[in-house]
Phi, psi and omega in degrees: 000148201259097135290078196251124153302074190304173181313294157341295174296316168282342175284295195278319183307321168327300198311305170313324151324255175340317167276349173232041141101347193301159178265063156343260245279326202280298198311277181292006180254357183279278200345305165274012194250299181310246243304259195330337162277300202303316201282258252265052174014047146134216187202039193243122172105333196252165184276117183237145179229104151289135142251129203246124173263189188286347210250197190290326180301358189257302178309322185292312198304334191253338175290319178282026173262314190284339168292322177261350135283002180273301141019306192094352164280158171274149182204134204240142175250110141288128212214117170291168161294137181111354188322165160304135171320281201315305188297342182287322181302296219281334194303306166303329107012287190276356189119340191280166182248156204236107193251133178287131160308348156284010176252077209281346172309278206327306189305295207295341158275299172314305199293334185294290180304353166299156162263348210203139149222161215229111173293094162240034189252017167201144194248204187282346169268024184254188198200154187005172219282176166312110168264172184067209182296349161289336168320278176333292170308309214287325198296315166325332214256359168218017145291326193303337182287317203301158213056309191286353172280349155302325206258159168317151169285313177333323220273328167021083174263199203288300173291331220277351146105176221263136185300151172275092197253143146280126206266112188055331172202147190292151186295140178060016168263160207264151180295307217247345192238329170071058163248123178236092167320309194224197173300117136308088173305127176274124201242167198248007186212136167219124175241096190281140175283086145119001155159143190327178137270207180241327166315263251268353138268358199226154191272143023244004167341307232275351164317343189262343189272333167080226173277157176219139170256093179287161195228106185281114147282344143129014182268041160040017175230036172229183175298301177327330182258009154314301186296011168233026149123013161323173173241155178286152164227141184264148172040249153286022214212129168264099170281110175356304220264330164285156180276135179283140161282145172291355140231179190202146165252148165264132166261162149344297204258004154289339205281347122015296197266339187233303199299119168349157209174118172278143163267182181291321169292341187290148176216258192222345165260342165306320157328306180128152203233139193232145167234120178215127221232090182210149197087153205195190188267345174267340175232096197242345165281009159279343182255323176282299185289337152316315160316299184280010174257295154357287176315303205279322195289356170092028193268171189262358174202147155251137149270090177295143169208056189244220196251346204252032222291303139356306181274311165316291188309329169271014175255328164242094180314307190306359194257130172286113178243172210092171213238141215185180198259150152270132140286334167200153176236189209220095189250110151136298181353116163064060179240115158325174144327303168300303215255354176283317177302327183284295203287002167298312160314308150327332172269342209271348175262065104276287169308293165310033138254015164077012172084025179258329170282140172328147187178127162286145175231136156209184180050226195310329180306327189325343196286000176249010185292152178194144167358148172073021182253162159250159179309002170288311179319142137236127178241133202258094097308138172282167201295321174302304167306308190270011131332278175340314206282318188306306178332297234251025161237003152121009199275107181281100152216135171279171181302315204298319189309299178322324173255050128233009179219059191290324206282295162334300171303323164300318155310334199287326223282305178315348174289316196275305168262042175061001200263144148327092163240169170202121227268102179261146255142153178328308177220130179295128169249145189241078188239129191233135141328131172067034177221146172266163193268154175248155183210128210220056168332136188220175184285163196282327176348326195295313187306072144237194201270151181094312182294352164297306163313320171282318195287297208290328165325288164337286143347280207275032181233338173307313172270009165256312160310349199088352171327144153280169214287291195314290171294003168252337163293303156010258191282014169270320197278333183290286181327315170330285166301335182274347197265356186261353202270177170111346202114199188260122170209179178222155218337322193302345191289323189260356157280346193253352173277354220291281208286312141001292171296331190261007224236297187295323187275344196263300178295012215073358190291008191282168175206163199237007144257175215126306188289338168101357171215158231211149254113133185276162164084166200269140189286100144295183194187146150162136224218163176197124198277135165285104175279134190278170185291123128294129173248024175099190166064202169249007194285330187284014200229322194307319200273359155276351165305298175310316172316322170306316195292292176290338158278324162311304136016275200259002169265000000 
């Protein structure tokens, strides 16, 4: 499991370090000159270009500069005013040479000649993108790029021009919201300190991160620092004595730890019961793959309750119809004019239960989210629907403000109605009260027509088992994406990979490669969400607006 640290939280974990003498910056800055020798396999011929900001990241970036000419690489720092002291002395020291960042010609010849250039010019502690002559360059040095910065690294050739490391996060993406504001160097390795961020998973940040490494520097707060003697937290449990993370991913080799398992006692209302009012006479392959996703996931009963009932039941026999207890249900996928009005009575008795039983509301059901709901509710919207949603609870936010802050956006919505959501998307965010946000990358193979339907299935059979809502969107969102992998295929595809996957991860067959992130020691997890500040109005959709706003700007 994936545990990422906003800025706030690695700033106090540092601090007590830092005070009793630990070399934090020596720890990351060896950390980072070895990940630059494994990427260009050695230093004998080659080339380095730092680009050095004012902050520790500049300090890290010149201290392994001095480290990789110590070496025998050649290596050039550019470097602003305000640059680190220490690190510039020993950088100079070591042989490199020191290029001002306004002599942007000078670099940008220097920079030709690198194998590697090393992003240290904004660490985790800046707020919005880069500006002034730094600005300039990266729009110069990853215009410079453009197509070889398309290709695998494998894929490399000698010309093709030079790789990227990013020193703990790529320069000007938001740390903590995974907002890519301004120019962006795209790095093709970024290698973070002392546990991932939360930018490097969520879009559209984490597009700018390339591999991401993590580097136990010894601040205890990922899976990595077990192996130097942390204690585990499991699972289910917030161990005091640790910082809850601000985000959080579900892997492969979690699901084990999370997914419904029958017991010997168990039976098919113990199991879980899925009620589900979906498919129409205009969308009727939205209701057999909501079912039959239902069905895979392994709940003791599906319950049909649409328009198709007769046609579900011969494409899926195991599905029930008629009225009967539900545990959770499953609203909305393909529901016509017609089949919304039939499933309506089903909301009004949720709502008049005050929104506490479980329930997906997703595609046309949104229309009944509203204020005042609980986290038992969930609602799965695309950036577009939860436009919609906002426009029509009084809320300013656009389709674009929204894909240029999803996590942010997501926050808001769960604020404003009390609900489960999940911003569906390349990577799903998962945000609840009283919960951590999850965030659940999936192969783009998935985009097709129907997985929003198999996806809501899915769900709403995880929440008839009893999954509490956030973490059964979660681990509805892993499956998903791993039952997607592999090549083209279509939705109907990933229903029939759903139990295959789930079947392998139960047996142990999960791996945790792959995921772009390598830590030692076993993944633990135990999460508590930082619920963001609303201060009412419109200003929290404005200032995701502006992100947009501002990239447009500047690209």
């Amino acid at each position: 499991m994936i545990r990422a640290f906003g800025a706030r939280k690695v700033r106090e974990a540092e601090a007590p370090l830092l005070a009793a003498g630990v070399p934090l910056m020596e720890r990351a800055s060896g950390a980072l000159a070895l990940a630059v020798l494994r990427l260009l396999g050695g230093s004998y011929g080659r080339r380095a270009l730092a680009l050095v900001g004012r902050g520790n990241n500049g300090g890290d970036a010149l201290f392994a500069a001095a480290f990789l000419a110590r070496r025998g690489m050649g290596v050039a720092a550019v470097v602003a005013e305000g640059a680190h002291g220490a690190g510039l002395a020993a950088a100079r020291a070591a042989g490199c040479a020191v290029l001002d960042v306004a002599d942007i010609d000078a670099v940008v010849r220097e920079a030709a000649r690198a194998d590697v250039w090393i992003d240290g010019i904004l660490g985790i502690g800046a707020r919005g993108g880069l500006r002034g002559p730094f600005a300039s360059l990266v729009e110069r040095l990853e215009g410079s790029r453009e197509g070889s910065a398309l290709l695998p690294e494998a894929g490399r050739s000698a010309g093709a021009g030079p790789l990227v490391v990013a020193v703990d996060v790529p320069s000007g993406i938001g740390t903590d919201d995974g907002a890519a504001p301004g120019p962006i160097l795209r790095a093709d390795l970024t290698v973070t300190m002392g546990a991932p961020k939360p930018g490097l998973l969520l879009d559209p940040a984490r597009r700018y991160a390339g591999r991401v490494e993590t580097a136990d520097i010894g601040l205890c707060l990922s899976a990595a620092a077990r192996a130097a003697g942390c204690a585990a937290l499991d699972v289910a449990d917030i161990d005091a004595g640790f910082p809850s993370p601000d985000l959080v991913s579900i892997e492969r080799a979690d699901l084990p730890l999370l997914w419904p398992v029958p017991g010997p006692s168990s039976h098919k209302y113990t199991r879980g019961v899925v009620g589900v009012a979906a498919g129409s006479a205009s969308y009727p392959g939205a209701g057999f793959l909501c079912v039959d996703a239902a069905l895979a996931a392994g709940p003791g009963m599906v319950r049909y309750a649409g328009t198709l009932g007769s046609a579900v039941v011969s494409s899926c026999p195991e599905a029930v119809l008629g009225e009967g207890r539900v545990d959770a249900w499953v609203i909305g996928p393909g529901l016509d004019r017609e089949a919304l009005a039939r499933a309506e009575p089903i909301v009004d008795g949720l709502r008049s239960e005050g929104w506490t039983a479980p329930a997906v509301l997703d595609a046309g059901a949104l229309a009944w989210a509203e204020r005042g709901m609980t986290p038992a509710t969930v609602l799965t919207p695309h950036a577009g629907e939860l436009a919609a949603l906002f426009s029509r609870l009084g809320i300013e936010g656009s389709r674009e403000g929204i894909a240029a802050c999803p996590a942010a956006a997501a926050k808001l919505a769960s604020e404003f109605t009390g609900a489960t959501v999940v911003l569906k998307g390349p990577v799903d965010v998962v945000v609840s009260p009283g919960s951590p946000v999850y965030a659940q990358s999936g192969p783009a193979w998935r985009a097709v027509a129907g997985a929003g339907d198999v996806y809501a299935g899915l769900l709403g059979a995880l929440l008839a088992a009893g999954l509490e809502p956030a973490r059964a969107a979660a681990a509805a969102a892993c499956v998903h994406g791993l039952a997607s992998e592999n090549g083209p295929m279509r939705a109907s595809d990933i229903v029939r990979n759903v139990p295959a996957v789930v079947r392998a991860a139960l047996a142990g067959g999960g791996s945790e490669e792959g995921s772009g992130y390598h830590a030692p020691g076993a993944s633990a997890s135990a999460f508590h969400m930082r619920r963001a500040r609303v201060s009412g109005g419109r200003r929290p959709m404005q200032k995701i607006d502006e992100c947009a706003r501002t990239a447009r700007e500047e690209s």
